[in-house]
TORKOL-4160 file (C-alpha; in steps of 0.2 Angstrom, whole numbers, padded with zeros to 4 digits, m for minus):
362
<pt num="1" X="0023" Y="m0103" Z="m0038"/>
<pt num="2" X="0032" Y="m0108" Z="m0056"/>
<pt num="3" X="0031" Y="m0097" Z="m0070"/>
<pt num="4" X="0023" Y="m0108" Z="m0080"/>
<pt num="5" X="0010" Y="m0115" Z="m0067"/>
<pt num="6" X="0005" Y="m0095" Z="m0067"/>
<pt num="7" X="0007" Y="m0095" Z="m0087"/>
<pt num="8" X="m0005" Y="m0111" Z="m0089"/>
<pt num="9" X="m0019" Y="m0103" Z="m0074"/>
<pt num="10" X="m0018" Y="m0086" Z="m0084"/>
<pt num="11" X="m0023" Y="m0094" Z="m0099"/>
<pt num="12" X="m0039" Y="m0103" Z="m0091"/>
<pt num="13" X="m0054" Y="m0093" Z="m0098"/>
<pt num="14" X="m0062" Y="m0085" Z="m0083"/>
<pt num="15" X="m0083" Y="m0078" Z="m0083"/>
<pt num="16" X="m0086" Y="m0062" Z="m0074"/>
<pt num="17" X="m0098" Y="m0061" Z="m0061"/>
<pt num="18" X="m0110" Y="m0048" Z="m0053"/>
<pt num="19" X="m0106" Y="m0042" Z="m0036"/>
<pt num="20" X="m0119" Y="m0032" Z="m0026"/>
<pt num="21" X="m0117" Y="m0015" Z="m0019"/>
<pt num="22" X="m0128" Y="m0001" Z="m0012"/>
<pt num="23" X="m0127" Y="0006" Z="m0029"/>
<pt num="24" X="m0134" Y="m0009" Z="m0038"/>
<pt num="25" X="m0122" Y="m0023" Z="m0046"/>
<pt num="26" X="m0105" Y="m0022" Z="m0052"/>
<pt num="27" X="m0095" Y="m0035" Z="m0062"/>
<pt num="28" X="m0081" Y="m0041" Z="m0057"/>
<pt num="29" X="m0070" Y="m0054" Z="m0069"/>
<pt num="30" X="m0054" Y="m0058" Z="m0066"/>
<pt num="31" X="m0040" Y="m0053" Z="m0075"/>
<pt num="32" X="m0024" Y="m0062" Z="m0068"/>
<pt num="33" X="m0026" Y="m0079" Z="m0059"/>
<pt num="34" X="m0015" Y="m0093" Z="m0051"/>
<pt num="35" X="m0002" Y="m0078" Z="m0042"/>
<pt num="36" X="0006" Y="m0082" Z="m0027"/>
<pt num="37" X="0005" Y="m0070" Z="m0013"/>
<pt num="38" X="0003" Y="m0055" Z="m0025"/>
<pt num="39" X="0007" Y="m0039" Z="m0014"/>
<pt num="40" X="0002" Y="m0022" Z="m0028"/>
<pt num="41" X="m0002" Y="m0021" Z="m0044"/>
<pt num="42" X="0000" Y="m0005" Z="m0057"/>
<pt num="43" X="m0009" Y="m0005" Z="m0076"/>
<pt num="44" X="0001" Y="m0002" Z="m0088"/>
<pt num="45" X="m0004" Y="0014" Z="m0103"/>
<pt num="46" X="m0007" Y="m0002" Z="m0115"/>
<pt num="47" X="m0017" Y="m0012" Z="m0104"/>
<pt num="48" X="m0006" Y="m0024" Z="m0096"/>
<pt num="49" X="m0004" Y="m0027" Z="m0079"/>
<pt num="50" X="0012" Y="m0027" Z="m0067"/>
<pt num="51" X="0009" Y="m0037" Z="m0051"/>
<pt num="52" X="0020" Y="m0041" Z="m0036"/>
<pt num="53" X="0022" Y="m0057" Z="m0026"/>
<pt num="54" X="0029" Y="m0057" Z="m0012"/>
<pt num="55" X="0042" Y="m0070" Z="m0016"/>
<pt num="56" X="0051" Y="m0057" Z="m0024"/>
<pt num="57" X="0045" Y="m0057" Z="m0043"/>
<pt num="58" X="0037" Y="m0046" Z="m0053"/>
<pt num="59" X="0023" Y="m0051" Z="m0064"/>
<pt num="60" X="0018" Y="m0045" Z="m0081"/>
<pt num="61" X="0000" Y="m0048" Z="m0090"/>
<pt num="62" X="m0004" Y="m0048" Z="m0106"/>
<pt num="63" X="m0014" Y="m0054" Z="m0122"/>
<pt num="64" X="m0019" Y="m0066" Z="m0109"/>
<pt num="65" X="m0004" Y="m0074" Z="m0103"/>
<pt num="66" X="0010" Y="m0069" Z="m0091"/>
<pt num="67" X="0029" Y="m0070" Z="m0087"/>
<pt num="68" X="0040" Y="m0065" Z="m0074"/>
<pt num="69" X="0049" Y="m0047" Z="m0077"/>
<pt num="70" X="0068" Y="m0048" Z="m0074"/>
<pt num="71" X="0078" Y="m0035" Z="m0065"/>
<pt num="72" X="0069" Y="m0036" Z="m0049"/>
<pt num="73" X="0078" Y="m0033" Z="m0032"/>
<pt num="74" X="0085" Y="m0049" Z="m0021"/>
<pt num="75" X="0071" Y="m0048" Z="m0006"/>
<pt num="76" X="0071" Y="m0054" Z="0011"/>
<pt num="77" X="0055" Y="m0062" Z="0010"/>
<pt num="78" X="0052" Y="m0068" Z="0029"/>
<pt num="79" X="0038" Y="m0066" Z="0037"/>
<pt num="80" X="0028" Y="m0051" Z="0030"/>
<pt num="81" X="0042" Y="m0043" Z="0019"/>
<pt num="82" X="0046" Y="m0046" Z="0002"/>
<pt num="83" X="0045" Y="m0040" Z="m0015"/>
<pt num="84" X="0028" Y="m0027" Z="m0010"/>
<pt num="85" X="0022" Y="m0011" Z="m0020"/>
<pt num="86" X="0022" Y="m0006" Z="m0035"/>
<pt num="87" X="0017" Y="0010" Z="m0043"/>
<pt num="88" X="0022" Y="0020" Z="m0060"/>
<pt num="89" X="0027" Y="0036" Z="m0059"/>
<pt num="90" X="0019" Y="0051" Z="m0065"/>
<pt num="91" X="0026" Y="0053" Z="m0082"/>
<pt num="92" X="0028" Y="0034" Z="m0085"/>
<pt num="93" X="0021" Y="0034" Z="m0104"/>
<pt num="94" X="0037" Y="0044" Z="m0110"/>
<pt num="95" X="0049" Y="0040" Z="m0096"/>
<pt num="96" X="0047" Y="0021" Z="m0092"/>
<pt num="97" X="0048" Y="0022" Z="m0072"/>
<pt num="98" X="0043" Y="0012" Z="m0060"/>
<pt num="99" X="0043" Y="0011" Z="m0040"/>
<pt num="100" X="0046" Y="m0002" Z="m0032"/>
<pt num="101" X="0045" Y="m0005" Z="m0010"/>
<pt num="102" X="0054" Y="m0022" Z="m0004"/>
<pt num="103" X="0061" Y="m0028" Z="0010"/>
<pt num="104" X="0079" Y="m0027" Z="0009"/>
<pt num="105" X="0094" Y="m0039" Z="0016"/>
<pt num="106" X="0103" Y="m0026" Z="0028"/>
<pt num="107" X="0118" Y="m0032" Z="0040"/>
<pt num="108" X="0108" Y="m0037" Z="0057"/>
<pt num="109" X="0090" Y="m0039" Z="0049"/>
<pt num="110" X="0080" Y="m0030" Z="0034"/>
<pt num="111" X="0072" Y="m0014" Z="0030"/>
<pt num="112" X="0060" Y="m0005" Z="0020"/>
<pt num="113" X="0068" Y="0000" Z="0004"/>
<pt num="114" X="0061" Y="0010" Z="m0012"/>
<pt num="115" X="0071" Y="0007" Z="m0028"/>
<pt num="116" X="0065" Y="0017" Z="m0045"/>
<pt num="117" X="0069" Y="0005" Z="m0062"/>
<pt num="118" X="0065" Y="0007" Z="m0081"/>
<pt num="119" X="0053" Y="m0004" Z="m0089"/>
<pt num="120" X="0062" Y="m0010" Z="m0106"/>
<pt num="121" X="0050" Y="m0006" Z="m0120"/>
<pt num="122" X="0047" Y="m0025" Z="m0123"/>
<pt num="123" X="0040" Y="m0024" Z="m0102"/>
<pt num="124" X="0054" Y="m0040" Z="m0099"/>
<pt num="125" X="0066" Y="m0031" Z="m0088"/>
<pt num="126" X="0068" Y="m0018" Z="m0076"/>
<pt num="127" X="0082" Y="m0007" Z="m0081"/>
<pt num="128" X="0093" Y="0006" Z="m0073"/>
<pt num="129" X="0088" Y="m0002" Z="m0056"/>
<pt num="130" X="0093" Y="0010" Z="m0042"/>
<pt num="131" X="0088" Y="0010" Z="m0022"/>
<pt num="132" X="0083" Y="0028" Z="m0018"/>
<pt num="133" X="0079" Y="0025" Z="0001"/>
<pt num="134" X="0081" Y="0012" Z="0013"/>
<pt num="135" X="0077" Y="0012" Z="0034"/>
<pt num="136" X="0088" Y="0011" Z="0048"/>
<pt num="137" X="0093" Y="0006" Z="0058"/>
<pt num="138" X="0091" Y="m0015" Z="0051"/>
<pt num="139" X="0074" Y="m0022" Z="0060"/>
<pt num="140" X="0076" Y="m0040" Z="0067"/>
<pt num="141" X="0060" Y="m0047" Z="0064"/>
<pt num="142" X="0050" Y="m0048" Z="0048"/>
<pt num="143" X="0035" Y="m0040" Z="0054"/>
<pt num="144" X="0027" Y="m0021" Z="0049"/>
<pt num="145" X="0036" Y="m0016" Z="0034"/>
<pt num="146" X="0022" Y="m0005" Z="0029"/>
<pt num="147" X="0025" Y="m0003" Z="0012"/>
<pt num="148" X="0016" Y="0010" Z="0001"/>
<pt num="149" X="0023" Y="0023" Z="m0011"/>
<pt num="150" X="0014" Y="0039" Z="m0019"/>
<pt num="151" X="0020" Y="0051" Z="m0031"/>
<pt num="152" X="0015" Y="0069" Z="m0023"/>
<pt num="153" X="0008" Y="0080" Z="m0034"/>
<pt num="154" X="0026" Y="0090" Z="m0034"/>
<pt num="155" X="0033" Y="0074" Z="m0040"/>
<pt num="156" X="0042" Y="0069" Z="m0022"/>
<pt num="157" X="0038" Y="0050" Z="m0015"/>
<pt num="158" X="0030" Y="0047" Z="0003"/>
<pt num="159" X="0034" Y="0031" Z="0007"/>
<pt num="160" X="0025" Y="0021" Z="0021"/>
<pt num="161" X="0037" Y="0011" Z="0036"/>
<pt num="162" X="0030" Y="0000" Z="0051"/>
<pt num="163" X="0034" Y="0000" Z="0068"/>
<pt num="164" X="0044" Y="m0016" Z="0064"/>
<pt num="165" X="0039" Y="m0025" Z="0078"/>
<pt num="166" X="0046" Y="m0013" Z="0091"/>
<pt num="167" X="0034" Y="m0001" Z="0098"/>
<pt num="168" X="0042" Y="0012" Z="0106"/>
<pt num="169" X="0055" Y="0016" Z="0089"/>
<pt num="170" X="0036" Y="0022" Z="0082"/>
<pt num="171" X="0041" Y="0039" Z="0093"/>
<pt num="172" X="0061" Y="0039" Z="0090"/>
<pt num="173" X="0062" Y="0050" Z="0076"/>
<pt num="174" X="0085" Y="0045" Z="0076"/>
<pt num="175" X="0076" Y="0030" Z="0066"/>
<pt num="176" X="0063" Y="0025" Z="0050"/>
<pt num="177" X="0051" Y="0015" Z="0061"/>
<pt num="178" X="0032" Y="0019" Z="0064"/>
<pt num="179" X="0035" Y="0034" Z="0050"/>
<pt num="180" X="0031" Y="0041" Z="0034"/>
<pt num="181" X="0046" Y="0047" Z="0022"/>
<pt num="182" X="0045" Y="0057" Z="0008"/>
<pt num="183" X="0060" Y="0059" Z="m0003"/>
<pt num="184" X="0062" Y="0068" Z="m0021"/>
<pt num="185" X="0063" Y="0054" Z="m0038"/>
<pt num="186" X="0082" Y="0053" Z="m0037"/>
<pt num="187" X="0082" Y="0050" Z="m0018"/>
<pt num="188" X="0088" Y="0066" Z="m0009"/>
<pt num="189" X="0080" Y="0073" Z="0005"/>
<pt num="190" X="0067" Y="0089" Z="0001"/>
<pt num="191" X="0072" Y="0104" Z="0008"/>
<pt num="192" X="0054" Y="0107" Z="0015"/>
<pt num="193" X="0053" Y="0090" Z="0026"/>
<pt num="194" X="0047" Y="0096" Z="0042"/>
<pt num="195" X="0065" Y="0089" Z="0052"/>
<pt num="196" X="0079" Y="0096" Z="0042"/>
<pt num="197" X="0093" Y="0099" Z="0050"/>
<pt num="198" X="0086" Y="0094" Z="0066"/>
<pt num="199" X="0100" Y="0086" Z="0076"/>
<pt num="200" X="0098" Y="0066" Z="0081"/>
<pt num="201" X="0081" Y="0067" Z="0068"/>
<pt num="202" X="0080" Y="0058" Z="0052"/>
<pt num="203" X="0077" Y="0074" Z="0040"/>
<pt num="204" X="0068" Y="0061" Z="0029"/>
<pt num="205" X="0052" Y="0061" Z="0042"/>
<pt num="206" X="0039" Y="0067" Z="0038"/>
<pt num="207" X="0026" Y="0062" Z="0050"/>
<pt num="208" X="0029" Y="0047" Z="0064"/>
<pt num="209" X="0021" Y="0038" Z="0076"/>
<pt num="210" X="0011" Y="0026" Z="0065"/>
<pt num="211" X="0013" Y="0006" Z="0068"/>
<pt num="212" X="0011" Y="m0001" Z="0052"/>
<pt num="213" X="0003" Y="0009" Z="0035"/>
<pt num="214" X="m0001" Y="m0002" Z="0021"/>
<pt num="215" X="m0015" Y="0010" Z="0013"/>
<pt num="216" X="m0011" Y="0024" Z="0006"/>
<pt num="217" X="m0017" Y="0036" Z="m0006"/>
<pt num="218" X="m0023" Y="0056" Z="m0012"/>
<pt num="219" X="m0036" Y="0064" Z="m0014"/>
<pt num="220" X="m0043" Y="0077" Z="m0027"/>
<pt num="221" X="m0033" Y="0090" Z="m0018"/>
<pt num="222" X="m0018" Y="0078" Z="m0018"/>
<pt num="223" X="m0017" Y="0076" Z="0000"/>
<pt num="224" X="m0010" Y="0061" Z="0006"/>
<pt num="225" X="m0024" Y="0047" Z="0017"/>
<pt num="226" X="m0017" Y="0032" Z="0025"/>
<pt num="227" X="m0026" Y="0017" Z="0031"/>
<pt num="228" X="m0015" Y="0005" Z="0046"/>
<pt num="229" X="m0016" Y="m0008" Z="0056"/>
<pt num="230" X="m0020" Y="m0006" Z="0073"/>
<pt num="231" X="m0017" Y="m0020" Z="0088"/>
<pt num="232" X="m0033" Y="m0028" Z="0094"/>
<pt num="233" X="m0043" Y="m0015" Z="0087"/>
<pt num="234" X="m0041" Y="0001" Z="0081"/>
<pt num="235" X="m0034" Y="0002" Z="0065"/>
<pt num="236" X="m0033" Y="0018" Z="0056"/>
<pt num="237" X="m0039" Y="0030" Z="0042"/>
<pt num="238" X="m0025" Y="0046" Z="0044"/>
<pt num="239" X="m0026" Y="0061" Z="0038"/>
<pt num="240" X="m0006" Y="0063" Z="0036"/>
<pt num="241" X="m0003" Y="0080" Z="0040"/>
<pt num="242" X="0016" Y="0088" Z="0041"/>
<pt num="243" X="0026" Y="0085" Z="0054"/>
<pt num="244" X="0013" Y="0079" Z="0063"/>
<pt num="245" X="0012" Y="0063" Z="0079"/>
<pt num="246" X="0001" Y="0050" Z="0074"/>
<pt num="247" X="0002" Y="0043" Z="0092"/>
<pt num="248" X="0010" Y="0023" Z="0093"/>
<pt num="249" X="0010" Y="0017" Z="0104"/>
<pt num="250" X="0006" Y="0031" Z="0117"/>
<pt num="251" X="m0009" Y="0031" Z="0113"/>
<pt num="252" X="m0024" Y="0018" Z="0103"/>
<pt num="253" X="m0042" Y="0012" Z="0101"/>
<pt num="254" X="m0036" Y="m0004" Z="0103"/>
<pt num="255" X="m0029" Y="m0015" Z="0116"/>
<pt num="256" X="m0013" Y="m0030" Z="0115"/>
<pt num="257" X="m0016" Y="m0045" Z="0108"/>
<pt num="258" X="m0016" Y="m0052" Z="0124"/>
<pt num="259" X="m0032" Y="m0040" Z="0131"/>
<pt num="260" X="m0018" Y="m0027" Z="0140"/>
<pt num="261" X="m0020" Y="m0009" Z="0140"/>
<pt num="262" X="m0010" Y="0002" Z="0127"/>
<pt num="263" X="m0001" Y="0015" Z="0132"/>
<pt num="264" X="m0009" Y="0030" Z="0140"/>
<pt num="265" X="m0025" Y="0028" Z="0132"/>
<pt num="266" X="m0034" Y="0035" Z="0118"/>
<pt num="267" X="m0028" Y="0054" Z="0117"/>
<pt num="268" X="m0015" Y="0066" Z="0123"/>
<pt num="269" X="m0008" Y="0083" Z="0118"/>
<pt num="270" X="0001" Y="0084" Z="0103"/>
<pt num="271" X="m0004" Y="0067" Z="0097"/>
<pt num="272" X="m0014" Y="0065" Z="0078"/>
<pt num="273" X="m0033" Y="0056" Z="0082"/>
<pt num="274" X="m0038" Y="0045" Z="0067"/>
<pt num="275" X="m0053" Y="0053" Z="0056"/>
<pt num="276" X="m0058" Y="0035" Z="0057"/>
<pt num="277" X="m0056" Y="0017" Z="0065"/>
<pt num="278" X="m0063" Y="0003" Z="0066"/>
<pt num="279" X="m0065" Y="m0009" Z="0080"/>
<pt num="280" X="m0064" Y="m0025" Z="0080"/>
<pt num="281" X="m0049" Y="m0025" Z="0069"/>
<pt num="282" X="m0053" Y="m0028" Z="0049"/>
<pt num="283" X="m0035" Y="m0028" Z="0044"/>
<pt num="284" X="m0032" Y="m0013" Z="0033"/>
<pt num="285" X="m0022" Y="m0015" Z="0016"/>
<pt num="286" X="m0024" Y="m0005" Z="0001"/>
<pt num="287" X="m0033" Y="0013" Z="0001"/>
<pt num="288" X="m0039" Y="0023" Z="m0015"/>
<pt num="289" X="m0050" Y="0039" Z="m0017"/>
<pt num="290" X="m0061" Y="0035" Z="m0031"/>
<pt num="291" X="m0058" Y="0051" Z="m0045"/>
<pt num="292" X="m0064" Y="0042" Z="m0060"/>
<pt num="293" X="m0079" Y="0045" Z="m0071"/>
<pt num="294" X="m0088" Y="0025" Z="m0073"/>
<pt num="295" X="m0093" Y="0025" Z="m0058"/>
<pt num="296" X="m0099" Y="0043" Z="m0053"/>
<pt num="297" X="m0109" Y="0040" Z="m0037"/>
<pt num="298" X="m0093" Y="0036" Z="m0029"/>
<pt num="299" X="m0083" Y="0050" Z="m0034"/>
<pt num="300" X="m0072" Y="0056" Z="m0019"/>
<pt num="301" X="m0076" Y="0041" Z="m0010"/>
<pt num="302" X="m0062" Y="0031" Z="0000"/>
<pt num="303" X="m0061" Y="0010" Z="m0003"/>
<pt num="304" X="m0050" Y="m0001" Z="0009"/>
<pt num="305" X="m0046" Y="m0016" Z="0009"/>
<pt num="306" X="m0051" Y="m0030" Z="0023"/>
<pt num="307" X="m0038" Y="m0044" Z="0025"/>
<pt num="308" X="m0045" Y="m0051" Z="0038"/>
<pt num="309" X="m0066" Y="m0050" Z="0035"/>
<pt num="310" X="m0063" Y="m0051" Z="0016"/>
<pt num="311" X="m0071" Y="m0034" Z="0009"/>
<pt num="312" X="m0069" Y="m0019" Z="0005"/>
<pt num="313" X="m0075" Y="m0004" Z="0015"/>
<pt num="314" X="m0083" Y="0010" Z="0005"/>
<pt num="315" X="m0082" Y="0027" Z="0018"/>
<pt num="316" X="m0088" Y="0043" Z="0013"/>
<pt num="317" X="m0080" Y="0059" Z="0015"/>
<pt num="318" X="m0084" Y="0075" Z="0019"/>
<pt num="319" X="m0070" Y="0086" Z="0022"/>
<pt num="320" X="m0063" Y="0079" Z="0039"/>
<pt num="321" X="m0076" Y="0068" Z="0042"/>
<pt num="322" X="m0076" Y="0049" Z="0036"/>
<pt num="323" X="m0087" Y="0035" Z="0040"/>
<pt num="324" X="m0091" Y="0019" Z="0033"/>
<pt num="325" X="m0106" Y="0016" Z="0024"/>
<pt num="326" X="m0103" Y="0000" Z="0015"/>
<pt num="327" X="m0094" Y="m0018" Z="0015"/>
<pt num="328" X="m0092" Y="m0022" Z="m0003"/>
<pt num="329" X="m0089" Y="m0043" Z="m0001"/>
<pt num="330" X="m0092" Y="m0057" Z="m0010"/>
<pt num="331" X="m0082" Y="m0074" Z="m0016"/>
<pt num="332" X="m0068" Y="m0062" Z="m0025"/>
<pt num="333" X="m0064" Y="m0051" Z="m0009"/>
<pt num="334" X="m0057" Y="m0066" Z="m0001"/>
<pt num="335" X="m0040" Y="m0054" Z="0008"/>
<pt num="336" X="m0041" Y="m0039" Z="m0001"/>
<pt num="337" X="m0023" Y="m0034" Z="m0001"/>
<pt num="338" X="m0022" Y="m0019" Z="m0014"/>
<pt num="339" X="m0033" Y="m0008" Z="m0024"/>
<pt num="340" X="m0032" Y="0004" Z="m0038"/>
<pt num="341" X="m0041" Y="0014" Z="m0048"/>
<pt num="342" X="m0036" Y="0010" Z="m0064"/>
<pt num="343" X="m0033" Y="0024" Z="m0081"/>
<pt num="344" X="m0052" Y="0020" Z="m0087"/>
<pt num="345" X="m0059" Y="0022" Z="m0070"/>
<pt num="346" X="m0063" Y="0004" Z="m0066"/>
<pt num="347" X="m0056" Y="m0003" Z="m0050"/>
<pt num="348" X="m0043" Y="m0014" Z="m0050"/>
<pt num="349" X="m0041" Y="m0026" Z="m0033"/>
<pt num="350" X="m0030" Y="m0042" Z="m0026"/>
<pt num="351" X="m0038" Y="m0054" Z="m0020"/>
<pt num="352" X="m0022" Y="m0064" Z="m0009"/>
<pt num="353" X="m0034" Y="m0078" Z="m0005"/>
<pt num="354" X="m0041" Y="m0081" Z="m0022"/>
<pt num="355" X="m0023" Y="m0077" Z="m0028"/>
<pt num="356" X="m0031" Y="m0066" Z="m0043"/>
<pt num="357" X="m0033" Y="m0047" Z="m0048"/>
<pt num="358" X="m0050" Y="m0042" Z="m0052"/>
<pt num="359" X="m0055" Y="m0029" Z="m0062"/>
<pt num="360" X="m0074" Y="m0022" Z="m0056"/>
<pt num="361" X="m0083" Y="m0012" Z="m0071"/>
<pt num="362" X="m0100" Y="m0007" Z="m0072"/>
């Protein structure tokens, strides 16, 4: 997609339209168009909105027109990787940071990598860009990057990686596959992660055995929730907990793409079970825990985004338990592939199909 291509769609003046749901309509209008293969979006305290694309460019959106940010890291956009998250840190109104996740040229292959960056005051170029992270060892295929990042509460950074294509590195903790990471904002390794100084055990694990993350998000109580994709059924709503075994590819609700078996089943000692999956697969991308105040009859609520059956799940939860009690879908949740809750409390979501973010209001 050309820059000015997106600058001439941005500029097109788009009608918002009312989307059904359990709790009556919404509206849903569209805020940035004509993106190519856009991958997460952050807003911005003024309004404007940064989007990725996978190609490896950052987007910025405002006063109705866009342009592309400069500064961004060089990506190996094969397959699924690319240019992937984004999320502003914490304290972003005085400090300027961003996160970016990508998928970093490595000797042999690629990797996940997180890199931090200051927005320049005019929002035209990342400054100070820096990687605090990458996986290893290099993947060869450009499948299962994961990638989301959350700031923790205390300020440390989970990072979510796939099983890059090779299953049984999910339960190798010597390497970054099938795992989430969680290092500080300048990129060392907490002293609390559950495998410091374990010998042949990357300290920067904090859980494993997942196959390929690409929701995440807290709660309230700032616990981190992960939403991945399974095989031929069963992806995942995790509860992360320390430390903990998640389970790929010993064990799945699902089977192989070609109808075989997985593994040894659905459970086994010592192995996480999901507090939710669904089956058939819906393609899970994009997870937020509604906090916000416009839409209070969905306050605590988890939404998901389907890439394959286009729509986004609404599940309730109740301490532990989570279950799906509504498919939010219409002609704008065509590949849901992000969604955030935005500072006003309306829900910001990509739609990869329609090649737009939405904003839904009341």
């Amino acid at each position: 997609m050309h820059r000015f291509a997106a600058l001439a769609l941005a500029l097109v003046p788009c009608a918002a339209l009312a989307l059904d749901t359990d709790q009556g309509a919404v509206t849903v209008a569209p805020v940035v168009t004509g993106l190519d293969e856009p991958w997460g979006v952050a807003e911005l305290p003024d309004g404007s909105l940064l989007v990725t694309q996978r190609d490896g460019q950052l987007v910025l959106a405002r006063d109705g027109a866009t342009q592309q940010v400069a500064g961004t890291p060089r990506v190996a956009a094969r397959g699924q990787g690319g240019l992937l998250d984004v999320t502003l840190a914490r304290d972003f109104a005085t400090s300027r940071t961003l996160f970016l996740t990508y998928s970093k040229p490595q000797v042999g292959g690629s990797g996940t990598a997180l890199a931090a960056a200051e927005l320049s005051a005019d929002g035209t170029t990342l400054e100070n860009l820096r990687d605090l992270f990458e996986s290893a060892p290099a993947g060869r295929t450009g499948r299962h990057y994961g990638s989301r990042v959350v700031e923790a509460p205390d300020g440390t950074l989970f990072v979510t990686i796939g099983d890059r294509g090779d299953r049984p590195s999910a339960q190798d903790r010597s390497n970054h596959n099938g795992a989430i990471v969680r290092v500080t904002r300048d990129g060392r390794v907490p002293a609390d992660n559950p495998f410091v100084g374990q010998d042949g055990v990357q300290p920067h694990i904090w859980s494993y055995g997942h196959r390929n993350p690409q929701g995440a998000g807290l709660d309230a109580q700032g616990q981190l929730w992960t939403a991945e994709h399974g095989a031929r059924g069963g992806d995942e709503v995790n509860k992360v907990q320390v430390g903990a075994n998640f389970g790929w590819p010993v064990i799945s609700y699902g089977v192989h793409y070609s109808g075989a078996s997985i593994g040894e089943g659905t459970t086994q000692q010592g192995m996480e079970q999901p507090v939710f999956y669904w089956d058939p697969s819906m393609a899970p991308s994009g997870l937020m825990i509604y906090q916000g105040d416009m839409f209070p009859e969905w306050r605590g609520d988890m939404f998901v985004g389907s890439l394959k059956f286009s729509y986004i799940s609404r599940l309730d939860m109740n301490g532990d338990t989570v279950r799906e009690v509504e498919q939010i879908e219409g002609d704008e949740t065509l590949r849901v592939r992000d969604i955030v809750e935005a500072p006003d409390g309306s829900i910001l979501f990509i739609s990869v199909g329609n090649g737009t973010v939405y904003r839904m209001t009341r």
